[in-house]
N, C-alpha and C positions, 0 to 999 in steps of 0.2 A: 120841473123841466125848464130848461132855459134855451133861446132863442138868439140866434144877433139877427138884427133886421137896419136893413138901411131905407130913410127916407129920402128921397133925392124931386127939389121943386128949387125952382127959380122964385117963387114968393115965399117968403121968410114964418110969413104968418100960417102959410099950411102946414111949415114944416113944424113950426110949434103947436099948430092945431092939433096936427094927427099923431106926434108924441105924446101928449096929455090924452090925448082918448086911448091910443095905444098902451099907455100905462096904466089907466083906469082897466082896461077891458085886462091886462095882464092878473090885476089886482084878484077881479072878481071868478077869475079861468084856476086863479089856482097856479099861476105859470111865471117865468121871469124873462123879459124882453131887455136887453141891451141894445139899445139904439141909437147908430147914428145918421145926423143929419146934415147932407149934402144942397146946395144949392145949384148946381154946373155937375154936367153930367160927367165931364173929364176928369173930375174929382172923384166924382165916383171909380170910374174905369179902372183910375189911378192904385185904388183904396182896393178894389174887390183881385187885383192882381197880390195882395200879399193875405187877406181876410175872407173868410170865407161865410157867406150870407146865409141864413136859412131863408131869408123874406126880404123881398125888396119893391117898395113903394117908388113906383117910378111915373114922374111928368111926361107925358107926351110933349106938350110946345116948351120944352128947353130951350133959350136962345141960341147955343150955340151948336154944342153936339147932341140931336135931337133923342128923345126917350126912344124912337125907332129902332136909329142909330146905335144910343147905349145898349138894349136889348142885343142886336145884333151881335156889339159886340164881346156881351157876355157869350151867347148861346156859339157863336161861329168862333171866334177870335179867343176868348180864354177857355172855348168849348164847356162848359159850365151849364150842365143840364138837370142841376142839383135844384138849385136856389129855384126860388116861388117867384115869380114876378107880377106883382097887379100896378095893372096901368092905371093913371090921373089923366083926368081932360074935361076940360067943358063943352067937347063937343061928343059927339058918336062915331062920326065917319072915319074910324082909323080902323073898322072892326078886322078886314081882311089884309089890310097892312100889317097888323098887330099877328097873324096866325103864325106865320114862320116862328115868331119867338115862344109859342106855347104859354102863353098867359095865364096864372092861374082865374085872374079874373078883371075887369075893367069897371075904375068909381069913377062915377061923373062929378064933379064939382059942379055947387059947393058939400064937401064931405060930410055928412050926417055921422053921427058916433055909430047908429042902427044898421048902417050899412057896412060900415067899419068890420061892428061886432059880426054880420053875418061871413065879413071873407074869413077874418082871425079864426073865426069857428071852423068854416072850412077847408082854413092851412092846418089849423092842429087836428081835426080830424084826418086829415090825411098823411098826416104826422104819428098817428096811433097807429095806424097801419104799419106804419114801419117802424117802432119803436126795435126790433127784434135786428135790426140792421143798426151797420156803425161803417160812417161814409168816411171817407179821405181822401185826400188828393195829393200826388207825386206828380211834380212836376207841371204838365196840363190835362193830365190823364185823372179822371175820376173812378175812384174803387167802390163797392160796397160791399160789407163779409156779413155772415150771419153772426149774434155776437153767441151763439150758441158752437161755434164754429171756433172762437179764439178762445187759447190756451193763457195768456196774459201779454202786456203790453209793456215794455222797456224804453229808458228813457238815456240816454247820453247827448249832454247839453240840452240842444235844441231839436236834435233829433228823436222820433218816438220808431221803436220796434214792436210791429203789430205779430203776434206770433202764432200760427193754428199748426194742426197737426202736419201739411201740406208744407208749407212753409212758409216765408219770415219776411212782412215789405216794412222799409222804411218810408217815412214822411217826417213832415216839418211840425211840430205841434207841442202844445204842451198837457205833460203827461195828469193836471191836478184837471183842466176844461175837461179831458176822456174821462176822469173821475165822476164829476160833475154831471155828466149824462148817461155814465152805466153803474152808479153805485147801491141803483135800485134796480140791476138787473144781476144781484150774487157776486158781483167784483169785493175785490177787496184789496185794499189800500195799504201793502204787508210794509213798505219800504217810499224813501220818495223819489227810485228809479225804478220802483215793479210795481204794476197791477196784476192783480191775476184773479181768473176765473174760477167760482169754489169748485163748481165741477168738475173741473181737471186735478184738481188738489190729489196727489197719491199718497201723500205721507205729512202728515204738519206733525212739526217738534216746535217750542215753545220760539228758536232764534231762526227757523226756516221752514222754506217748505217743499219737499217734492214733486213738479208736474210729473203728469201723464208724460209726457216725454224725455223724461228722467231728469228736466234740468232742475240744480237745486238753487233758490233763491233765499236772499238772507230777507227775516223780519228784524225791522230797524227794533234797537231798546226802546227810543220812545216811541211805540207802534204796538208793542210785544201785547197789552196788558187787553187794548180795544182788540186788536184783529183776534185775540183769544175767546174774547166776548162774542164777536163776530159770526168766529167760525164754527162758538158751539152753540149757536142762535140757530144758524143754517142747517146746523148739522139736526139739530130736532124738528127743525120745518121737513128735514128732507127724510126722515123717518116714521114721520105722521103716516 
């Protein structure tokens, strides 16, 4: 399972600190963490307006636009009620300042690996609960479908088509990252502008395949040989 997580401190040496434990505790979880590291919370702001975080390590005494602040204006201003937020500080007293933003939790500096590993544990605990969901964003609106619910996922350019029986949203995204986090939930990778769910499959022929919703989608040549492999992997799991 993989993660983007952004670090954001005004000292250089935590932001390298708590990547290196970050990636050690990635190692040992089993999981894969892409991370980056911000120093100036405007930078952040900046960044989280085109990227979308699952985790974000945020400094309270930022110099200039304060971790309050940047909180704020994730939760209000990009309305982003998605991403995990844990506060940094070396003191305590921000506890009810801190609530409007829904914190997943608050580390005190200086950062212990031990304390690290106990939030990382549970962000991704709280992460398995929702593995069965698939989030996106249009616009500044946030969605979440059951992925038991989509039918498959299309891609033209830079736009992705989310598709359930109900109907059809676009977003901004790229269609191999959606790969990447449902390819262990019976997706399959028939083409490199279709995903689709085996569930919904009504007909496979060796160059397509028929949804539940009659649309018929091509399997790319070089794709034909694995998604065959695939689909009669699944098809024997699902006759046990």
């Amino acid at each position: 399972m993989k993660f983007r997580i952004a670090v954001c401190d005004d000292e250089a040496v935590v932001c390298e600190t708590l990547y290196a434990q970050l990636q050690d505790i990635a190692k040992s979880r089993s999981v894969t963490f892409e991370i980056d590291c911000f120093t100036a919370g405007e930078a952040l702001c900046r960044e989280m307006e085109a990227v979308d975080y699952d985790l974000v390590f945020l400094d309270i005494a930022l110099p200039q636009q304060s971790g309050v602040a940047v909180g704020r204006y994730i939760r209000q201003t990009l309305k982003n009620e998605t991403v995990q937020i844990a506060y940094i500080s070396s003191k305590q007293e921000y506890a009810m300042e801190l609530f409007e933003m829904r914190p997943l939790h608050f580390l005190l500096k200086p950062l212990t690996k031990e304390r690290v590993e106990r939030l990382v544990d549970k962000f991704l605990r709280l992460n398995a609960i929702d593995t069965n969901l698939f989030r996106f964003k249009v616009g500044q609106e946030y969605y979440q479908i059951p992925l038991s619910n989509i039918l498959y996922f299309s891609s033209s350019g830079r736009k992705i088509a989310v598709v359930t029986q109900q109907e059809a949203r676009e977003f901004y995204g790229s269609l191999e990252k959606i790969f990447d986090t449902v390819k262990d939930r019976r997706f399959l990778s028939i083409h490199k502008s279709f995903l689709v769910n085996f569930k919904y499959i009504a007909k496979y022929q060796y160059d397509a395949v028929t949804m539940a919703d009659g649309s018929v989608l091509p399997v790319s040549q070089s794709r034909r040989k694995a998604v065959r492999a695939r689909f009669v992997e699944l098809s024997e799991v699902a006759s046990e």
